[in-house]
Structures are given as structure tokens and as C-alpha cells.
Steps between C-alpha positions, in 0.01 A plus 500: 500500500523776778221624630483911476540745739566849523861430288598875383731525190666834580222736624195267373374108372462396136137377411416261225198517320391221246070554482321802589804705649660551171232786452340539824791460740297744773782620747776727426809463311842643411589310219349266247622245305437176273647224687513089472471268764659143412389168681086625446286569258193697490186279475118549487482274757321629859134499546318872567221543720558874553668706239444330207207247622250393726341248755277401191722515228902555604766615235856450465766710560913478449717294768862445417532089477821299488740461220602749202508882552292805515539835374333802641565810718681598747457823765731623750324623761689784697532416861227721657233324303628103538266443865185662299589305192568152671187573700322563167628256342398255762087571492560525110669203437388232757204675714298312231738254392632239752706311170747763504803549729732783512815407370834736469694383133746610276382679203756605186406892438493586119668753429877613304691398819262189587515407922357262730292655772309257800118582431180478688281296305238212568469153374221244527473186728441211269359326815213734580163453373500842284735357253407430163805416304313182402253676255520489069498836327060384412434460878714832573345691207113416614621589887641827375176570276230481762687698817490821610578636835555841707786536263346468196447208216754215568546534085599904556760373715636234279549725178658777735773201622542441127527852373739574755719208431512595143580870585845300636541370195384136549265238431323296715363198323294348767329815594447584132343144443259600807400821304442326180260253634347830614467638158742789593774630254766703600 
């Protein structure tokens, strides 16, 4: 894996979003598009103290783990904007979460001419102490129940991941299992 940098395709970088950047990507963009990133998969699987949790009671939030794939979206970002939006995307994605690292990957753009583009994205350290890919769907679904953080409830969060994912047209049996120990129905 190759860590990011500034990388411009053309006159801007390709950003992949897998949790909360599918509807709240929160830097500007020239073009959108459903995308799938192969060799990761998206996985309620990094502990929240911030956004979606606390000191007293953390939450859990997407990380992109090893193994399978991962559909989302992708943003270009035109090439005034990539400096703010890596800077951004710094504080927003590891600021309060050490487990992920900045990676750049390939992503396969949907689309009736379909392309590979290299794509800022971030993955999760299995070795730090913030991952929680060792949880069942009961000990997720009672973490996600009782969290809330500056963000909002950690079970908000969860059923906005879903939603999106079946906007794209998928299913996401884990993450549904999660939601139906919650009670929630989609």
C-alpha cells in the first residue's frame, strides 16, 4: 500500500468515501460518483470517543478492514481545493482517530465507461488499540445503542451508512444484522 500524498489526477485527487462521506463528504467537489474499492471491505469496526461516542460510553464507526471489497463514493476534487481537503480530511479522519492511516488506492468508478482512478481513502490499523473487528453483531448492537457523541447517536450514524449503501443498490448483511439486533427496519 502507498501512502498518499498530494497525487493529482489531471487538475485534482479522487476521494473515497465508505462511512459518513457518502452524504457528508464536507469539502468541494467536481464530480461524484459510486465507486468500489477491491482488497477492503467496509466494517463497523473502530471505536468512537468523539463523533459518535464518548470517554464514558464510545461508539463505533466504519474502518475499511482486509479482504473482500467495498462500494461507495468517489469525489474528484479540482486542484485548488486538494491542500484544504487533505488538510480537512486529516483533523476529520485521524485528529480523533489514531487507527486510521491515509492510504492512496485504486477504486473502479461506476459508470457506462467504468475506469480505475488512485483514491485518497483511509484504512484501519488492526494493531492499534481502537480496533474492534473482534466484536459479534450483540456486543456491536448494545455499543451502538447506548452512544452518542458531538456528532450525534452512534445508531443515527449506523442507519445513515446503511441507507446510503442501499441507495447504491446493495446490501450489507453484517451491518443489517447490527440494525436488527437494534430493532431497526429499513
Amino acid at each position: 500500500m502507498k501512502e498518499a500524498g498530494s497525487k493529482r489526477d489531471g487538475d485534482g485527487i479522487w476521494v473515497f468515501g465508505y462511512g459518513s462521506l457518502m452524504w457528508n463528504p464536507g469539502f468541494p467537489f467536481v464530480e461524484r460518483a459510486a465507486a468500489r474499492l477491491l482488497g477492503r471491505h467496509r466494517r463497523l469496526c473502530v471505536v468512537s470517543r468523539h463523533h459518535r461516542g464518548d470517554a464514558a460510553r464510545p461508539g463505533l464507526v466504519m474502518g475499511l478492514d482486509r479482504g473482500g471489497s467495498c462500494r461507495g463514493i468517489a469525489y474528484r476534487v479540482p486542484g485548488e481545493a486538494v491542500d484544504g481537503t487533505l488538510a480537512y480530511l486529516h483533523e476529520r479522519e485521524t485528529a480523533h482517530y489514531p487507527v486510521y492511516r491515509r492510504a492512496e488506492l485504486p477504486v473502479i468508478l461506476d459508470g457506462p465507461q467504468p475506469r480505475t482512478v488512485r483514491s485518497v481513502t483511509y484504512v484501519i490499523d488492526r494493531a492499534d488499540p481502537d480496533y474492534a473487528g473482534h466484536l459479534t453483531v450483540e456486543q456491536q448492537a448494545a455499543i451502538v445503542a447506548a452512544a452518542h457523541g458531538r456528532s450525534g447517536a452512534n445508531r443515527d450514524y449506523l442507519v445513515s451508512v446503511v441507507r446510503h449503501i442501499h441507495e447504491l443498490g446493495l446490501r450489507d448483511r453484517r451491518l443489517e444484522a447490527v440494525l436488527h439486533a437494534l430493532g431497526e427496519r429499513l
